[in-house]
N, C-alpha and C positions, 0 to 999 in steps of 0.2 A: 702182338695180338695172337700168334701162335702158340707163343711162350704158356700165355696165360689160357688158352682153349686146349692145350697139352694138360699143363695141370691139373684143370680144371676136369677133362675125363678121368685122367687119374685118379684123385679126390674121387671121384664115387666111383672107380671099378674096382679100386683096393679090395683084397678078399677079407683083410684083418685090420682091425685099428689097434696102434700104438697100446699097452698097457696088460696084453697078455700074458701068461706066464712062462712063453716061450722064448721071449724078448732077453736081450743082452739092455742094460741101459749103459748109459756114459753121462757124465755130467759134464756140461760144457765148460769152458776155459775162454780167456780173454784173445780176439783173434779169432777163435775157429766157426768156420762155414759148412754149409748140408757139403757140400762139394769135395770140400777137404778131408773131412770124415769119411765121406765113401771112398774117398782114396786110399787111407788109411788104413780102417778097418773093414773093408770089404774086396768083393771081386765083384760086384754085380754089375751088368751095363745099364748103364744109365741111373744109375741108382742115386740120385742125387734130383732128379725126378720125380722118384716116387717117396725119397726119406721124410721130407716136407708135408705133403698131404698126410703119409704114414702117421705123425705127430702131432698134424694140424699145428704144422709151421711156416706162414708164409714165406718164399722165396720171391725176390733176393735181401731180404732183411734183414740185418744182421743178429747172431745170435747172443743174448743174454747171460753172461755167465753162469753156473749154478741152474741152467735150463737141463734137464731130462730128456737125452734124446734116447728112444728106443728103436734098438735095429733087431729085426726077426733073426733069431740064430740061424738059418738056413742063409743068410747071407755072407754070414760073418767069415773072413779070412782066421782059421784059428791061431797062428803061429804067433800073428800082430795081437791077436787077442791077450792072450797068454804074456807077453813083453807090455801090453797097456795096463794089465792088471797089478803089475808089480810099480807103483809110482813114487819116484824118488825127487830127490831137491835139487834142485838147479843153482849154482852160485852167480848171480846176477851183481855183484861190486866184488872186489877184495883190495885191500890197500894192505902194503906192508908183509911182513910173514908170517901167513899160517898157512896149517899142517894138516894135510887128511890123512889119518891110519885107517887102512879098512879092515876088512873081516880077516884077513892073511895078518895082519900085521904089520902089515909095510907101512911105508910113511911116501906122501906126495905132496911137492905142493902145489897148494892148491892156483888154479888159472881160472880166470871168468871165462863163465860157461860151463866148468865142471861140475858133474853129476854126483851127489851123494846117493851111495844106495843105506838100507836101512845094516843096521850096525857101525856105518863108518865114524870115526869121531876127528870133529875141528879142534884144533889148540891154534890160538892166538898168543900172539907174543907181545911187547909192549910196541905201543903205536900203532897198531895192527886190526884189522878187523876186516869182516867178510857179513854180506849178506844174503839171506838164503829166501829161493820161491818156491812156494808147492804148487799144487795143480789148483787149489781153488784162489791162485794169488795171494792168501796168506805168506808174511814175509817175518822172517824170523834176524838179528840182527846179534852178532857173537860180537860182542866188543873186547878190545885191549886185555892182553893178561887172563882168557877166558877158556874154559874149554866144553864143550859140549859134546852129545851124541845122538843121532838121528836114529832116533830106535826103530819106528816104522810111519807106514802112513796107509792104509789102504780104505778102500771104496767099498761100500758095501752096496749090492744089486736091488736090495730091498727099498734101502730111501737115498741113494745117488750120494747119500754124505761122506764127506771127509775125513777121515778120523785120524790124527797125525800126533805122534808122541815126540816130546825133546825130553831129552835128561840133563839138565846142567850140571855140570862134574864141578866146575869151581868158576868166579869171576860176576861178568853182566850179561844177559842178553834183552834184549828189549825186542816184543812181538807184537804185528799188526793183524790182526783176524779179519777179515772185512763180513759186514752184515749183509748175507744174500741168503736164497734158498736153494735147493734144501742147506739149512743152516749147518757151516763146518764145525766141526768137534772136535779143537785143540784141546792138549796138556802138555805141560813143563813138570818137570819131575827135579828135586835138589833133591839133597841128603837128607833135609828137615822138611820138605814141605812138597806141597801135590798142588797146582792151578789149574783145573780146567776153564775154558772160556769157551763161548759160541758168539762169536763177532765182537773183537772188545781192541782196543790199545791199550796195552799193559806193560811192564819191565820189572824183571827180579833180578835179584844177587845174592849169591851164596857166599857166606863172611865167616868169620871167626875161628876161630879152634876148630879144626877138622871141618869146615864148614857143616858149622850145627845149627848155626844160624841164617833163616834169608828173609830177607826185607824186598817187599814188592810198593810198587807206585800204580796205581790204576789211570789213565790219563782221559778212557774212553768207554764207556759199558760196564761193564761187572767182570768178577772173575771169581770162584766157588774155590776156599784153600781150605786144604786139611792139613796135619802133618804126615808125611810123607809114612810112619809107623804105625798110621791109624788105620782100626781097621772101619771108619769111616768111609762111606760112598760119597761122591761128589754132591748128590741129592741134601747130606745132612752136614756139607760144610758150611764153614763159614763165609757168607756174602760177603765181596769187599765192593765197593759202588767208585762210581766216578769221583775223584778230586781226595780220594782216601788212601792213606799207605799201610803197610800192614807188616809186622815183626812174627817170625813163626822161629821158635825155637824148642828144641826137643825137652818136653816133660815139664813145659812150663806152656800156661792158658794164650792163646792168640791172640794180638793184641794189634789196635786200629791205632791211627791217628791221621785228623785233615794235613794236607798238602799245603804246601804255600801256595797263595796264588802266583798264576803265570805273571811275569814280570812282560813290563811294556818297554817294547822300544822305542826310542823321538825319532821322528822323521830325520835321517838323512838323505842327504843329495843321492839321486841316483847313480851318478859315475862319480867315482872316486880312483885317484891316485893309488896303488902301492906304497905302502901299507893302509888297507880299510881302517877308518876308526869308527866304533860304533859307540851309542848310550843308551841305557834302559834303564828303566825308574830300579832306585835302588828300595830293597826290600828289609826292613830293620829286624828280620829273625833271621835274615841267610846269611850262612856263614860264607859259598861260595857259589861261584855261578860258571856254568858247563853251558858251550855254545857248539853246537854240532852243524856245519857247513858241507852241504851237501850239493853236486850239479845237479 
């Protein structure tokens, strides 16, 4: 009862409501609290009291990801500030051996948990693969034989969005976008071709001679491809839609085709012996079938 008679004068003695132009914003992350935030990015006391009312966000609720929290810059610690703004990738799996070279050159390998900052680039070797999380949980996935490069990723104060670039150098990656607000602003970059997406399940691969060619699978949402030398905007590419694949090659027209459908599996037992054995309905156009086993 205190709790809530605290806040509650708070709430109307505030001198300012959330959404002036004096305001720092932050866009929330999966996990974070008023509480932990004012740890973070502030020095104020008690400031975890007043950030709630400030936002009109009830406490102790949990927060939303892709929520907009606004902290008056007169609060802000600047030093944290200035290290939040710069937001890099987090390697959350990695199986097998791959490699981060960062801006110096060097080479490391990579451990879960390590941080990609913007320019550093992954190589995958065979069997190998790593998967990567940015700040709106978007997750990017460098498969076998692959190599990419995290060019950047930053927050803009205006609409709290995301905006995160990959380059694929050579190989697969496959990326999840997730659908929240303010909505994030991926792109994938090959040699031949440009994807942006805003909340989609997508995979591309860079193939052939010089990788001139890349072939994408849409599994989820939409995804806007140009070719990578066009001096096309995302606004006038080409829509590729759910259950569609798409061939983008340099100086030749961009070209669709539907996907097979998802193949089903029969019910087996739940425990099984070493070695699993599985069955799914076989598909009379596939030529092969890829089974990704994941904890």
């Amino acid at each position: 009862i205190i709790l809530i008679y605290i806040i509650s004068i708070l709430w109307n003695t505030l001198p300012a409501m959330a959404g002036e132009s004096d305001d720092w914003i932050y866009s929330v992350r999966h996990g974070d609290t008023l509480w932990g935030l004012c740890k973070k990015f502030t020095n104020k006391n008690n400031c975890w009291l007043q950030l709630g009312p400030y936002n009109k966000v009830k406490y102790p609720k949990s927060l939303k990801p892709g929520t907009r929290i606004h902290f008056p810059l007169a609060w802000l610690t600047q030093p944290k500030i200035k290290q939040a703004a710069i937001p890099t990738a987090k390697i959350i799996f990695v199986r097998g051996d791959v490699t981060r070279i960062d801006k110096n050159n060097s080479s490391h390998t990579v451990k879960l948990g390590d941080r990609l900052e913007a320019g550093d680039k992954l190589i995958s070797s065979n069997n190998s693969t790593a998967t990567l999380e940015f700040l709106d949980l978007s997750r990017a996935i460098l498969e076998e034989a692959s190599g990419l490069i995290f060019v950047n990723s930053t927050q803009q104060q205006s609409d709290a969005a995301l905006k995160t670039n990959l380059q694929l150098l050579n190989g697969s990656s496959s990326v999840k976008v997730p659908k929240q607000m303010p909505r994030s602003r991926f792109r994938v970059s090959t040699p031949s071709a440009i994807a942006a997406v805003r909340g989609t399940q997508f995979r591309l691969t860079s193939v052939e001679d010089n990788n001139t060619v890349t072939l994408g699978e849409v599994y989820e949402g939409t995804i806007d491809v140009s070719e990578s030398s066009s001096s096309q905007t995302t606004n006038s590419a080409t829509p590729i839609n759910q259950g569609f694949g798409v061939k983008v090659e340099k100086g030749k027209p961009i070209s669709t085709q539907q996907l097979l459908p998802a193949t089903q599996f029969f019910r087996t037992p739940e425990k099984q012996i070493l070695p699993v054995q599985l069955h799914w309905q076989k598909l009379s156009e596939a030529i092969a079938y890829r089974i990704d086993i994941l904890r």
